[in-house]
C-alpha positions in Angstrom: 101.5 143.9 112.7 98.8 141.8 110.9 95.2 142.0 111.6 93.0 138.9 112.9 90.7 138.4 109.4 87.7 137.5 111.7 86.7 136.6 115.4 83.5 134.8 116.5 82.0 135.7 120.0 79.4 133.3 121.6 77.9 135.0 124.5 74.3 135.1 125.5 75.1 138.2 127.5 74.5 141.5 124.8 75.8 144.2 127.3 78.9 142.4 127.5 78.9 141.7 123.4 78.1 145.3 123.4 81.8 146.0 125.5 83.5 143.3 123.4 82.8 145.0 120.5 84.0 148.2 121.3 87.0 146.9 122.2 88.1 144.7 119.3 87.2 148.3 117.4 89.5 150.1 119.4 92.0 147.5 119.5 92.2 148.0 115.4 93.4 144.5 115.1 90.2 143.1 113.7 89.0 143.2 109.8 85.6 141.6 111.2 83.9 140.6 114.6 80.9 138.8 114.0 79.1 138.1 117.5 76.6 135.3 118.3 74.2 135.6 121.4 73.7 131.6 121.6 75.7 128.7 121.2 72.9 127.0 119.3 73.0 129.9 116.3 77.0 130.0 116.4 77.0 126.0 116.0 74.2 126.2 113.1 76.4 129.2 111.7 79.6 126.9 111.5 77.0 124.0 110.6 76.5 125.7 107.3 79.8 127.0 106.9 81.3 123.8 106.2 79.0 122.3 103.8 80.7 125.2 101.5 83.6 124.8 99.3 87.1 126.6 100.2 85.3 128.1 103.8 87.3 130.2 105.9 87.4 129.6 109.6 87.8 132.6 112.2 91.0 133.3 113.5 89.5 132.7 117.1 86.3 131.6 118.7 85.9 133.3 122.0 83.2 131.6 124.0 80.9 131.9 127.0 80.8 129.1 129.4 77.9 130.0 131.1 74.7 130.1 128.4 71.4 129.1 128.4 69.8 126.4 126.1 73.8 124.8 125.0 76.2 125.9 127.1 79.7 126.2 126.3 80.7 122.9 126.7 77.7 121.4 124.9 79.0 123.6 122.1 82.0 122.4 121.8 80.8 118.4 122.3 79.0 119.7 119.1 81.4 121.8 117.4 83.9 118.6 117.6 81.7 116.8 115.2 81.9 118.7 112.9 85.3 117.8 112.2 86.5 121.0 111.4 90.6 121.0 110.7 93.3 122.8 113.4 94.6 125.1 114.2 91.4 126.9 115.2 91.7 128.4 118.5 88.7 128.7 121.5 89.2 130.8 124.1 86.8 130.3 126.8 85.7 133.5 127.5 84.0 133.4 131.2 83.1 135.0 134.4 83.1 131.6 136.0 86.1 131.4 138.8 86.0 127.6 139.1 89.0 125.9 139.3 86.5 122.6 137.6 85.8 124.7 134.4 90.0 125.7 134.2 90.9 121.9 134.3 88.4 121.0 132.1 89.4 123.4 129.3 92.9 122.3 129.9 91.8 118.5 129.3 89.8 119.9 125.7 92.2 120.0 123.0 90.5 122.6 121.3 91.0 124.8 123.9 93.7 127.5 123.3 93.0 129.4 126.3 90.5 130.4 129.6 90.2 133.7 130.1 87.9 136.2 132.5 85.4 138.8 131.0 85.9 141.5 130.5 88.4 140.9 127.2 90.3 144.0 127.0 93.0 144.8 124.5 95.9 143.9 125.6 94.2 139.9 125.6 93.7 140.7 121.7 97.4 141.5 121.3 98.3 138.5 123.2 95.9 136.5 121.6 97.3 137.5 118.1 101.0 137.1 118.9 100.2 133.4 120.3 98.3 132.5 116.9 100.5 133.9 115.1 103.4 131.9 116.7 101.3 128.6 116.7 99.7 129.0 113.2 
């Protein structure tokens, strides 16, 4: 089975970024996790990445809802400007329960899934049979 080249995690929470990382680690389906603890750095991040020629996007975005300063949504109100080309796939990564924020991923296009913290590994094998299959 083929490994995810990179994944991009948005979460202002570092104990849970902490978990996350040990588990794309033991997962072994990960060449690189880089990990972003504010929607405003991650957006500057992918700001910069595509002013560069031939950039390479991360297999998949997981993303906090919940986040001071930009939240989740005001990332990807953001992140849509950029114009960055599909597939690209944003999981919403959450510990919200609200049956609001699941209808309004569902109505964002860019939205490949909603999912509650923690990730564990058996989400990552999902995850990368789904891309794999929609990529």
């Amino acid at each position: 089975m083929s490994k995810f080249k990179q994944l991009i995690f948005i979460d202002d929470d570092n104990p849970t970024n902490v978990y996350h990382r040990i588990i794309v680690e033991q997962s072994e389906l990960c060449e690189e996790a880089i990990f972003f603890e504010g929607a405003v750095e991650a957006y500057e991040y992918f700001k910069e990445l595509v002013k560069q020629d031939n950039y390479i996007l991360p297999d998949l975005i997981f993303l906090d809802i919940n986040m001071p300063v930009m939240n989740g949504w005001d990332f990807i109100e953001e992140f849509k400007k950029l114009n960055i080309p599909t597939p690209l796939f944003i999981v919403l990564l959450t510990t919200s329960l609200s049956m609001m924020d699941k209808e309004r991923a569902d109505e964002i296009g860019l939205i490949h899934k909603f999912l509650n913290k923690p990730l564990e590994v058996e989400n990552l094998v999902s995850l990368q049979e789904e891309c794999l299959i929609k990529s």
